[in-house]
mmCIF file as Biopython writes it, N, C-alpha, C and O atoms, coordinates in Angstrom:
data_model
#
loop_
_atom_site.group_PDB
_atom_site.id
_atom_site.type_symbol
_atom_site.label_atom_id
_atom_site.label_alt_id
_atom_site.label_comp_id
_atom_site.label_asym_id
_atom_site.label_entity_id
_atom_site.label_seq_id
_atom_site.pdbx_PDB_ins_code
_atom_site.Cartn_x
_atom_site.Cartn_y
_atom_site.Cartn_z
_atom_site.occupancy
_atom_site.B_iso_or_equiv
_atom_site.auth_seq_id
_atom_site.auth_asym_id
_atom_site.pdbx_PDB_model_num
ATOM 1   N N  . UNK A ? 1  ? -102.099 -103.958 -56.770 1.0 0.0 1  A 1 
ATOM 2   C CA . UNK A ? 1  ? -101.854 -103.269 -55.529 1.0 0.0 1  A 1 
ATOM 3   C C  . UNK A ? 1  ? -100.982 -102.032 -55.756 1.0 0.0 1  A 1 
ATOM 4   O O  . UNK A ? 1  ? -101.058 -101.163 -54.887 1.0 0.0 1  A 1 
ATOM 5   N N  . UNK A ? 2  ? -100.265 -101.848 -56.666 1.0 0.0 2  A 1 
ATOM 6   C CA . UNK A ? 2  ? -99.412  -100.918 -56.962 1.0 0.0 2  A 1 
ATOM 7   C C  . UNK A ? 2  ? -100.191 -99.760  -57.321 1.0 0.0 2  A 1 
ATOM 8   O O  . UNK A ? 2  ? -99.518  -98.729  -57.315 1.0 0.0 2  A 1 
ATOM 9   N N  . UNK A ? 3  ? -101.366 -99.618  -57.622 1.0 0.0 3  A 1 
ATOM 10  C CA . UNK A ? 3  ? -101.883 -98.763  -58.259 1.0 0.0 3  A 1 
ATOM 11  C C  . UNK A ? 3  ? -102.658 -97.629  -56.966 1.0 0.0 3  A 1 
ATOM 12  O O  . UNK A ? 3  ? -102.754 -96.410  -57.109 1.0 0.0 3  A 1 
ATOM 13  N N  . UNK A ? 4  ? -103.060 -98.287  -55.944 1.0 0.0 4  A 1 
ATOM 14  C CA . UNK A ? 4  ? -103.779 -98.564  -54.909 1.0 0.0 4  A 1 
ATOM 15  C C  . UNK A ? 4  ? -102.542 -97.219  -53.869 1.0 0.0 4  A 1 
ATOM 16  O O  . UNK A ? 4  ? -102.710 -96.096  -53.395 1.0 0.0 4  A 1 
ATOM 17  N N  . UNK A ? 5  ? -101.200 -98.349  -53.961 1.0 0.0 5  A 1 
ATOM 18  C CA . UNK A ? 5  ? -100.092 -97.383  -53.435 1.0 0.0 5  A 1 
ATOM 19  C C  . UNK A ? 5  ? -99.941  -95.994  -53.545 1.0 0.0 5  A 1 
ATOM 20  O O  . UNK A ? 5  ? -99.891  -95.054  -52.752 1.0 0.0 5  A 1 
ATOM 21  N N  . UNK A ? 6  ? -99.869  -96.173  -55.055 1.0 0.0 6  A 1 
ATOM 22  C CA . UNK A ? 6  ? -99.821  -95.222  -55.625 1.0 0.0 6  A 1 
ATOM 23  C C  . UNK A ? 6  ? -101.201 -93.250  -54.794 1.0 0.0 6  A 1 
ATOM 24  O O  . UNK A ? 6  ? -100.988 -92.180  -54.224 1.0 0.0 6  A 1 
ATOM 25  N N  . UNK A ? 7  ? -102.338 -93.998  -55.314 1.0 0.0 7  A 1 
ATOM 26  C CA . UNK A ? 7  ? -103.014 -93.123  -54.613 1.0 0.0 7  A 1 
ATOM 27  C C  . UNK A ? 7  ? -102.746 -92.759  -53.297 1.0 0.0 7  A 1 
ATOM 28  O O  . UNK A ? 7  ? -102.661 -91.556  -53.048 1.0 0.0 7  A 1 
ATOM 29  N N  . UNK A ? 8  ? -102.584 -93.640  -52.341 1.0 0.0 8  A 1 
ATOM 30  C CA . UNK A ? 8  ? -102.566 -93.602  -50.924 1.0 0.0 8  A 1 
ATOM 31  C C  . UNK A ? 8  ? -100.981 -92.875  -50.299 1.0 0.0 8  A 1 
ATOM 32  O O  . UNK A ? 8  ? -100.850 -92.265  -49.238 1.0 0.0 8  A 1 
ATOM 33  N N  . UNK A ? 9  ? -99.918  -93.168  -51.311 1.0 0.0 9  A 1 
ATOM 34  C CA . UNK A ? 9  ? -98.936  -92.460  -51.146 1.0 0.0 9  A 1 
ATOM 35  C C  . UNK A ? 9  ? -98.623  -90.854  -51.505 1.0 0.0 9  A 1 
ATOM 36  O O  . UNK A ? 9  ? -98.916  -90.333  -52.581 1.0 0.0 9  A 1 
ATOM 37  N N  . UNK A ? 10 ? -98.023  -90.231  -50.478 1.0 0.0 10 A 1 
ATOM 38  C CA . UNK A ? 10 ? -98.069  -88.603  -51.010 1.0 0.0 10 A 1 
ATOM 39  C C  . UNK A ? 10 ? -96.622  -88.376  -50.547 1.0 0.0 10 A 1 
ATOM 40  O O  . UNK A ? 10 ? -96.111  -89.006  -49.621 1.0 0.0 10 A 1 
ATOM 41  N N  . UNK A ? 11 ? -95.840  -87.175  -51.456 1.0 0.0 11 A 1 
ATOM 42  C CA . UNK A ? 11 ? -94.549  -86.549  -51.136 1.0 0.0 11 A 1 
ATOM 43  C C  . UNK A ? 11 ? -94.923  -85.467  -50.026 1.0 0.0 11 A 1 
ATOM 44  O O  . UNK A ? 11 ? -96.125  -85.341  -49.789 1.0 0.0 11 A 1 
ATOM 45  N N  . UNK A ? 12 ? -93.693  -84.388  -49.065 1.0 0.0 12 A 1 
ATOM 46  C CA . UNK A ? 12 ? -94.255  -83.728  -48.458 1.0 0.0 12 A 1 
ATOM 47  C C  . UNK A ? 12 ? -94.649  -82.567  -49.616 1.0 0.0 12 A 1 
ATOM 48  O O  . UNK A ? 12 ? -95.506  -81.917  -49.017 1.0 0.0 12 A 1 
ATOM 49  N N  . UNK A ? 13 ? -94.540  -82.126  -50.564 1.0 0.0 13 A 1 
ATOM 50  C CA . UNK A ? 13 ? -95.334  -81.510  -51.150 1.0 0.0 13 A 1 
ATOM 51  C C  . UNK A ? 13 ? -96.388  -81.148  -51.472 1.0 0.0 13 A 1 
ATOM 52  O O  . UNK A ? 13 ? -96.924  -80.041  -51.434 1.0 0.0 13 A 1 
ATOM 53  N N  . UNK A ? 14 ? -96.818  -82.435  -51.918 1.0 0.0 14 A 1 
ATOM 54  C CA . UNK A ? 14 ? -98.368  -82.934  -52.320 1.0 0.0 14 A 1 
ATOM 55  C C  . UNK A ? 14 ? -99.233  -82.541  -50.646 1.0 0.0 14 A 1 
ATOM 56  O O  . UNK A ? 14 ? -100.366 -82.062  -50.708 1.0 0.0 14 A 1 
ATOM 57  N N  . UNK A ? 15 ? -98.700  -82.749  -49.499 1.0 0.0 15 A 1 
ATOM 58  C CA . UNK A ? 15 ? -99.192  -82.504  -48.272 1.0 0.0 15 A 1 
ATOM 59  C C  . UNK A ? 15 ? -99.403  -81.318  -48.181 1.0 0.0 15 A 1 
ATOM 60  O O  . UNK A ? 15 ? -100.499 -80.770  -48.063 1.0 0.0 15 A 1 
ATOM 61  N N  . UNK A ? 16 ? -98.115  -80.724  -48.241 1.0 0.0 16 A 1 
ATOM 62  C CA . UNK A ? 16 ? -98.314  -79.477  -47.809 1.0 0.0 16 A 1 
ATOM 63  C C  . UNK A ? 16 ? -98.836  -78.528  -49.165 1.0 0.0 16 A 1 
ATOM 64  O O  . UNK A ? 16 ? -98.515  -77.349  -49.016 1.0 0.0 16 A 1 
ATOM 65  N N  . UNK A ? 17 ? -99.404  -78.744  -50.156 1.0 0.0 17 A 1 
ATOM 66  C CA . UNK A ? 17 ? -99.884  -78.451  -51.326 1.0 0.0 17 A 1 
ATOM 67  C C  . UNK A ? 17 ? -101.507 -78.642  -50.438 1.0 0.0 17 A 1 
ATOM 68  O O  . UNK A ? 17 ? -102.070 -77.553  -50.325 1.0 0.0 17 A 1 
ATOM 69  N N  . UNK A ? 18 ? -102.204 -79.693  -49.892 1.0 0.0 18 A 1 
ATOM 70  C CA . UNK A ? 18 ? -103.208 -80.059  -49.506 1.0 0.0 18 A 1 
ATOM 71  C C  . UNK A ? 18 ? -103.527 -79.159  -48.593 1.0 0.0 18 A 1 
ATOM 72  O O  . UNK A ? 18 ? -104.562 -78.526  -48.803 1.0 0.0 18 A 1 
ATOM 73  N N  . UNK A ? 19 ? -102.729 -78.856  -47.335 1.0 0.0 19 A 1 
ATOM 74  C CA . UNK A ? 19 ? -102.610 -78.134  -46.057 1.0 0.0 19 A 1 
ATOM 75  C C  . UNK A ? 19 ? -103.154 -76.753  -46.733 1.0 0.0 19 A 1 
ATOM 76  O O  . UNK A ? 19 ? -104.270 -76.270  -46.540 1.0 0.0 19 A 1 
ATOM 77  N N  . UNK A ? 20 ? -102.150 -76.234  -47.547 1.0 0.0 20 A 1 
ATOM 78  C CA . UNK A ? 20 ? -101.973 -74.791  -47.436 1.0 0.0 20 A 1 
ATOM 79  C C  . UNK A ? 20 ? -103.449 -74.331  -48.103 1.0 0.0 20 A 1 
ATOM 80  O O  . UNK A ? 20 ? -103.949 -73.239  -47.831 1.0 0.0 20 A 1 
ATOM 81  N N  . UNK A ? 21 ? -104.038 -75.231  -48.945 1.0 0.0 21 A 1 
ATOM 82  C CA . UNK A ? 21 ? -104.716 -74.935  -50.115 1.0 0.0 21 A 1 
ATOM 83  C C  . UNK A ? 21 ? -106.202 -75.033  -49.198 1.0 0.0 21 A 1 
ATOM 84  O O  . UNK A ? 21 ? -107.241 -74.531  -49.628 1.0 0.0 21 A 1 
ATOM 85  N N  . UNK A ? 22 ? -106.113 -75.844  -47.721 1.0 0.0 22 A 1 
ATOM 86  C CA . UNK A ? 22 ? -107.523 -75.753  -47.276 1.0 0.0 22 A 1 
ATOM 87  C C  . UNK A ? 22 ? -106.950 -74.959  -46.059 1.0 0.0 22 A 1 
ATOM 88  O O  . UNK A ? 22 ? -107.780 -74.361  -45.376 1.0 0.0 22 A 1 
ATOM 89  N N  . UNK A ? 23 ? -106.155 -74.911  -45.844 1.0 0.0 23 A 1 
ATOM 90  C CA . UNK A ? 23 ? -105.764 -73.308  -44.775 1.0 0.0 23 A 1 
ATOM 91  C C  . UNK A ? 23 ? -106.453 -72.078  -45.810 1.0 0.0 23 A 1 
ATOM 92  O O  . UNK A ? 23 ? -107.660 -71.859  -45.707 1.0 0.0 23 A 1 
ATOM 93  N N  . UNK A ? 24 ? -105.747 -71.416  -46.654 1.0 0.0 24 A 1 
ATOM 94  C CA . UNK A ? 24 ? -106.549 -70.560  -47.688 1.0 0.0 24 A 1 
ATOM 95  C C  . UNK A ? 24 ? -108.254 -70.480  -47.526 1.0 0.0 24 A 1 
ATOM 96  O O  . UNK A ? 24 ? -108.929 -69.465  -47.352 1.0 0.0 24 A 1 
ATOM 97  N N  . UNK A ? 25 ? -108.578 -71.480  -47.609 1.0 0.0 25 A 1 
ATOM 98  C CA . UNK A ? 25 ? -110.235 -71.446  -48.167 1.0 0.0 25 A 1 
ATOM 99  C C  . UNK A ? 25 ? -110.987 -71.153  -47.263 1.0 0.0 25 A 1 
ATOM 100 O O  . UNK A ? 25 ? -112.106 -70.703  -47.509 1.0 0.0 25 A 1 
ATOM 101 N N  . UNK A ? 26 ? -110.404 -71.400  -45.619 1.0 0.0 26 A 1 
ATOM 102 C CA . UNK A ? 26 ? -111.147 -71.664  -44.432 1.0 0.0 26 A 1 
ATOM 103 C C  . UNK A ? 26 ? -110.335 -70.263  -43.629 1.0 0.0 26 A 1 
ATOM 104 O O  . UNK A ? 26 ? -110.867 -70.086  -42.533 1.0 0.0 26 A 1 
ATOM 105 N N  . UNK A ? 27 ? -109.315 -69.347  -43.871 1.0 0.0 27 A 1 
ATOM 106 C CA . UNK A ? 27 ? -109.224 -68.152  -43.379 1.0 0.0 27 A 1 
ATOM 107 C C  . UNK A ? 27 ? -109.534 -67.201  -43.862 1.0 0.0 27 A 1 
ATOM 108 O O  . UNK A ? 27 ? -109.854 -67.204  -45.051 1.0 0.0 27 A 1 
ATOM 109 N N  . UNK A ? 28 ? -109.549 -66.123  -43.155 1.0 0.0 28 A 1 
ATOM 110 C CA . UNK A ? 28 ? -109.794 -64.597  -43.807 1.0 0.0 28 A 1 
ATOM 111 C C  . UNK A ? 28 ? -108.457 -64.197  -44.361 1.0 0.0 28 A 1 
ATOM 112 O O  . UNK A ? 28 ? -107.392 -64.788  -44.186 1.0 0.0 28 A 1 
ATOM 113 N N  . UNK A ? 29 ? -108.781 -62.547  -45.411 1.0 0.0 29 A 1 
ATOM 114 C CA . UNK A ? 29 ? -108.128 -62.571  -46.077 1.0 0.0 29 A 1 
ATOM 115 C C  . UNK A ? 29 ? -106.751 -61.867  -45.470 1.0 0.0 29 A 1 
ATOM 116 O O  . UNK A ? 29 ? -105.583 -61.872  -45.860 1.0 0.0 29 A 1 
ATOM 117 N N  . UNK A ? 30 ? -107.457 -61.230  -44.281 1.0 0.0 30 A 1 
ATOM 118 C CA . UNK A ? 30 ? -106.123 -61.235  -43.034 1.0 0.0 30 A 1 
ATOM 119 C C  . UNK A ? 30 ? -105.081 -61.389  -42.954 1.0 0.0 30 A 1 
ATOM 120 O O  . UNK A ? 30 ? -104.076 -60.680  -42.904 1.0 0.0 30 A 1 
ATOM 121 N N  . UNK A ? 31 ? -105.457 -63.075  -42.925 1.0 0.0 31 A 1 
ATOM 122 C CA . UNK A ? 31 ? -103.977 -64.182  -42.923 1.0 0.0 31 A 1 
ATOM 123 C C  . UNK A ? 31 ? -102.728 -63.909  -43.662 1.0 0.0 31 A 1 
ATOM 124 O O  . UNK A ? 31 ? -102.782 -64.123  -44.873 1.0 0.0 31 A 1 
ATOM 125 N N  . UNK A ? 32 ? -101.682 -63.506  -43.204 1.0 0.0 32 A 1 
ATOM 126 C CA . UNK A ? 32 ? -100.799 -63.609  -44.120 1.0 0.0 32 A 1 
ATOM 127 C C  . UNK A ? 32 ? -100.415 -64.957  -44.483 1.0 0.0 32 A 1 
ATOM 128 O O  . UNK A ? 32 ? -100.668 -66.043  -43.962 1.0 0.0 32 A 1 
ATOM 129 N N  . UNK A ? 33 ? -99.521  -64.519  -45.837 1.0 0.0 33 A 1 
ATOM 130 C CA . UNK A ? 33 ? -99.134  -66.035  -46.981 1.0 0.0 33 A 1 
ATOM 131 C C  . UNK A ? 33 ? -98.555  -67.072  -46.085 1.0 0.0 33 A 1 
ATOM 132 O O  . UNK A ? 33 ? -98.889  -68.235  -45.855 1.0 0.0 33 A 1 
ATOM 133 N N  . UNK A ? 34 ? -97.296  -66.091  -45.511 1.0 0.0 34 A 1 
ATOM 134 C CA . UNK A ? 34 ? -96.090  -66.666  -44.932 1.0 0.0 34 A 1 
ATOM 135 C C  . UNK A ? 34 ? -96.864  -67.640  -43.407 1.0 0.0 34 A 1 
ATOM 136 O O  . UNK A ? 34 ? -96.275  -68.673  -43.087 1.0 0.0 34 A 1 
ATOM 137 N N  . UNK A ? 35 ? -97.765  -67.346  -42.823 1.0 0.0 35 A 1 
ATOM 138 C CA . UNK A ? 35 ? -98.506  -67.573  -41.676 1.0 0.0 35 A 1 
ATOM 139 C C  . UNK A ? 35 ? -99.260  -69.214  -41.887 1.0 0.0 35 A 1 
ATOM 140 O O  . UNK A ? 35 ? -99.382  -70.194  -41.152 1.0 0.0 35 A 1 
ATOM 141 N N  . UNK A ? 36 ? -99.679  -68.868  -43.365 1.0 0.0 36 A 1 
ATOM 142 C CA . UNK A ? 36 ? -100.258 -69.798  -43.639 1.0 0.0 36 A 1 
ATOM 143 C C  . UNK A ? 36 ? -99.258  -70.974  -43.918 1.0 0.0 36 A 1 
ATOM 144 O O  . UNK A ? 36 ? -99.220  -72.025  -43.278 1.0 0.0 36 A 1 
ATOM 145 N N  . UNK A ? 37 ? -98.498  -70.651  -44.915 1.0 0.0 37 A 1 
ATOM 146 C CA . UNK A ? 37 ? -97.357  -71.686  -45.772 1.0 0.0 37 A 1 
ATOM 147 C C  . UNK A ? 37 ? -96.463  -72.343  -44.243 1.0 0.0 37 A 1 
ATOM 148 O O  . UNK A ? 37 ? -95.836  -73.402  -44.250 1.0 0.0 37 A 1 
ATOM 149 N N  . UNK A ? 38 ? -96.578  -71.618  -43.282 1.0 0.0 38 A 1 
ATOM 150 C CA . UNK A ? 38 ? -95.889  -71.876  -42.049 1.0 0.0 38 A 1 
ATOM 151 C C  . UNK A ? 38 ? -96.746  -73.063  -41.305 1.0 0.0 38 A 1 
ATOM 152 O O  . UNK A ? 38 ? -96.275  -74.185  -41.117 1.0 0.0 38 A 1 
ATOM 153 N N  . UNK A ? 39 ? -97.630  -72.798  -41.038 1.0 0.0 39 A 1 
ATOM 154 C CA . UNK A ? 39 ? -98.833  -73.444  -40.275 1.0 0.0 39 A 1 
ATOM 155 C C  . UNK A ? 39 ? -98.889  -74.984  -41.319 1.0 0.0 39 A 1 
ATOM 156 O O  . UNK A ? 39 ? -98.772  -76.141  -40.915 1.0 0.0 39 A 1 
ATOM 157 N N  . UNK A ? 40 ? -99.078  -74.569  -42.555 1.0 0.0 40 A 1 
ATOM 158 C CA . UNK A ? 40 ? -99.207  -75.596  -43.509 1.0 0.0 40 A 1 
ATOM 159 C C  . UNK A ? 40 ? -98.199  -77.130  -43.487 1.0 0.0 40 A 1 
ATOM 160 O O  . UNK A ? 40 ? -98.369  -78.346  -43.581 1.0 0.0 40 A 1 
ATOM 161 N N  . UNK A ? 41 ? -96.973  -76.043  -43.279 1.0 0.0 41 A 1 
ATOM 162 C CA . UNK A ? 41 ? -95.940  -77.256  -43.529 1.0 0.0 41 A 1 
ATOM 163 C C  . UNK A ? 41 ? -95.883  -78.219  -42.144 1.0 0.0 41 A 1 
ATOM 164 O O  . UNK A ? 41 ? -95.588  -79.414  -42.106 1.0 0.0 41 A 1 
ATOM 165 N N  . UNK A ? 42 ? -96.290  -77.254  -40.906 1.0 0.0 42 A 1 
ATOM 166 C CA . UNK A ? 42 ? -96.299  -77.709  -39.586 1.0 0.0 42 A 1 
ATOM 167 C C  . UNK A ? 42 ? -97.451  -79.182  -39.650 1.0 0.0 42 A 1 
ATOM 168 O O  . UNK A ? 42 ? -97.373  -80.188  -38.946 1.0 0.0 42 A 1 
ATOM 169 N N  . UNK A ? 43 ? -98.071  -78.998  -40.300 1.0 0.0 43 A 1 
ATOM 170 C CA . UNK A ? 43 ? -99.343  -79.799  -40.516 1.0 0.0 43 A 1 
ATOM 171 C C  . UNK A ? 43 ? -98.900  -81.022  -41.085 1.0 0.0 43 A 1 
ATOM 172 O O  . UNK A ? 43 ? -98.897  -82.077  -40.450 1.0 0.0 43 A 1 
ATOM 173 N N  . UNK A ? 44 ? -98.387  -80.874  -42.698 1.0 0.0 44 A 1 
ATOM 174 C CA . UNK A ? 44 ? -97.887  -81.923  -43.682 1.0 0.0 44 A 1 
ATOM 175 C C  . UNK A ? 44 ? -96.959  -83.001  -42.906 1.0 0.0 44 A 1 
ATOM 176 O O  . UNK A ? 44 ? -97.047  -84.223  -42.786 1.0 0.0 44 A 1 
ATOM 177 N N  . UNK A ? 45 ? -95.930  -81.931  -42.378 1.0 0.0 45 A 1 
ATOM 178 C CA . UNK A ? 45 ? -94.941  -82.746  -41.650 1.0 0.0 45 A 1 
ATOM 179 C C  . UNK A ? 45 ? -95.368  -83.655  -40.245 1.0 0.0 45 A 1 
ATOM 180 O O  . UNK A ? 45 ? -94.983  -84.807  -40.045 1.0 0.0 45 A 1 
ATOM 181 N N  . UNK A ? 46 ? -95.851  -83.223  -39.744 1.0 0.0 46 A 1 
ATOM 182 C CA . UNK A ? 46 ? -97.074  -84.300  -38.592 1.0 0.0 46 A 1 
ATOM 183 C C  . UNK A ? 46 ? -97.865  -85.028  -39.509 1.0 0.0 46 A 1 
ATOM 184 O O  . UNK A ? 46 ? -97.730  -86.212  -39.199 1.0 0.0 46 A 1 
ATOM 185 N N  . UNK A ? 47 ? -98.599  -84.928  -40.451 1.0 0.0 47 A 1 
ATOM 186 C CA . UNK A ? 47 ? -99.136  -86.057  -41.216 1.0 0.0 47 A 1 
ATOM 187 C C  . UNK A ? 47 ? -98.411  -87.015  -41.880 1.0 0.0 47 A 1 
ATOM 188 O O  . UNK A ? 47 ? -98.820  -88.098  -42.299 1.0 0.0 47 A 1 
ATOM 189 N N  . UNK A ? 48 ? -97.023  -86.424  -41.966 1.0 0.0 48 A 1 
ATOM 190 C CA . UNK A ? 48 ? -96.324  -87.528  -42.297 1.0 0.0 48 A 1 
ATOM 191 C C  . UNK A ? 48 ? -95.370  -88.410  -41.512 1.0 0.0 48 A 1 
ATOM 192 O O  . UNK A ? 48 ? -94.713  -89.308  -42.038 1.0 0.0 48 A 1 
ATOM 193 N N  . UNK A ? 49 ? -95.328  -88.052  -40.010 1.0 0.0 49 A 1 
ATOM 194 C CA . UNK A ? 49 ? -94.833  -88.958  -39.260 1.0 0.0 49 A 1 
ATOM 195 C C  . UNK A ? 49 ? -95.534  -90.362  -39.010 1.0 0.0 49 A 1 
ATOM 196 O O  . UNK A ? 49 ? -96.757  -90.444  -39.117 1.0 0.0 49 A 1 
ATOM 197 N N  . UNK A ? 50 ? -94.696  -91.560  -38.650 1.0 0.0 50 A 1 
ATOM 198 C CA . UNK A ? 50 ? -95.549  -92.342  -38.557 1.0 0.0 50 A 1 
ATOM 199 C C  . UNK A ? 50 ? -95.835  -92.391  -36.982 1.0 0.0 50 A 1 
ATOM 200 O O  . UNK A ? 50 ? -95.287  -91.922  -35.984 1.0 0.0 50 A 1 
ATOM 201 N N  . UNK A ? 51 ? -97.033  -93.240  -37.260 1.0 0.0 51 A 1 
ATOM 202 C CA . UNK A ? 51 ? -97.725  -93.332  -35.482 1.0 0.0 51 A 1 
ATOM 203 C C  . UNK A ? 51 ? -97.564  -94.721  -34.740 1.0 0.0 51 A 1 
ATOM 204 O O  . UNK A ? 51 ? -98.293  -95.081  -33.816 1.0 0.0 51 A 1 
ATOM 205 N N  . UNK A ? 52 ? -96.625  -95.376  -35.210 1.0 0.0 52 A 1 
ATOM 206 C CA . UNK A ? 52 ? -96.765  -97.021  -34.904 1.0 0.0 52 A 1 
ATOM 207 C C  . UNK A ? 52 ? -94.743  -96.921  -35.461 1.0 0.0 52 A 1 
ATOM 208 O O  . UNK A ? 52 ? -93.975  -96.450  -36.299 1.0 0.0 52 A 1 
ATOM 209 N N  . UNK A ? 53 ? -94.855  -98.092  -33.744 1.0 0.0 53 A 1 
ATOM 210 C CA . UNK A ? 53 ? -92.998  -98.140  -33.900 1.0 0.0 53 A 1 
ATOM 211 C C  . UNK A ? 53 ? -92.824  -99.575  -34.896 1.0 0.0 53 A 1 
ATOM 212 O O  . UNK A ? 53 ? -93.479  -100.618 -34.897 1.0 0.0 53 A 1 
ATOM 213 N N  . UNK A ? 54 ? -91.670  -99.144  -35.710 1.0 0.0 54 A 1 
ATOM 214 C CA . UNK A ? 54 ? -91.396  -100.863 -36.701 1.0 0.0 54 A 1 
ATOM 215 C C  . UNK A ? 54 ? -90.627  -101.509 -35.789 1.0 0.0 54 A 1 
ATOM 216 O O  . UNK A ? 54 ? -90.186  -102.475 -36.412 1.0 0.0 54 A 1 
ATOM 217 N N  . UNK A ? 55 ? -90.266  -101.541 -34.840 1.0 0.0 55 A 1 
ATOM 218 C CA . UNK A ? 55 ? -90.069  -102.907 -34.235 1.0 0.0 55 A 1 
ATOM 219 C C  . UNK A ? 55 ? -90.309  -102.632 -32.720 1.0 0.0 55 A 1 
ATOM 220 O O  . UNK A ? 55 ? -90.164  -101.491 -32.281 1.0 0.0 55 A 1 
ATOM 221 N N  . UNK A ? 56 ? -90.681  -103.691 -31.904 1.0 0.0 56 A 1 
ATOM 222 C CA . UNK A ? 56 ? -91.131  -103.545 -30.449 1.0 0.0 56 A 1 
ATOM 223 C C  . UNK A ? 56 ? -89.816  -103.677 -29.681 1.0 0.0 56 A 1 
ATOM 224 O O  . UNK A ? 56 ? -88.787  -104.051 -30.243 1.0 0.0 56 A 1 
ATOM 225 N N  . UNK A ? 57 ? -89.873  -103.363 -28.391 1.0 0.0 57 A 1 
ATOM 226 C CA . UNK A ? 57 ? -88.777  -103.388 -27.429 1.0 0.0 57 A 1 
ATOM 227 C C  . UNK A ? 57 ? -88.906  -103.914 -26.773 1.0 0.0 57 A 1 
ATOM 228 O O  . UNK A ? 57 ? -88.052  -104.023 -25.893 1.0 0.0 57 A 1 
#
């Protein structure tokens, strides 16, 4: 199972490494860097919140 983790787990880097890199491919060349790397991290960081509370109320 550790191995499994392993894949399925990401730093916000690796996210926002993912984000920025298919922001790039899918805009024009327009876009500025900073626009993108901005948008990107906005992204990573919502993908890495969780969506489910650890304990109920």
């Amino acid at each position: 199972m550790g191995s499994l983790r392993e894949l399925l787990a990401t730093d916000h880097r690796q996210a926002l490494e993912f984000f920025f890199q298919r922001l790039k491919d899918v805009s024009g060349p327009d876009v500025h860097h900073a626009e993108l790397l901005y948008n990107a991290s906005v992204l990573a960081r919502y993908a890495q919140v969780p969506t489910h509370a650890k304990v109920d109320l």
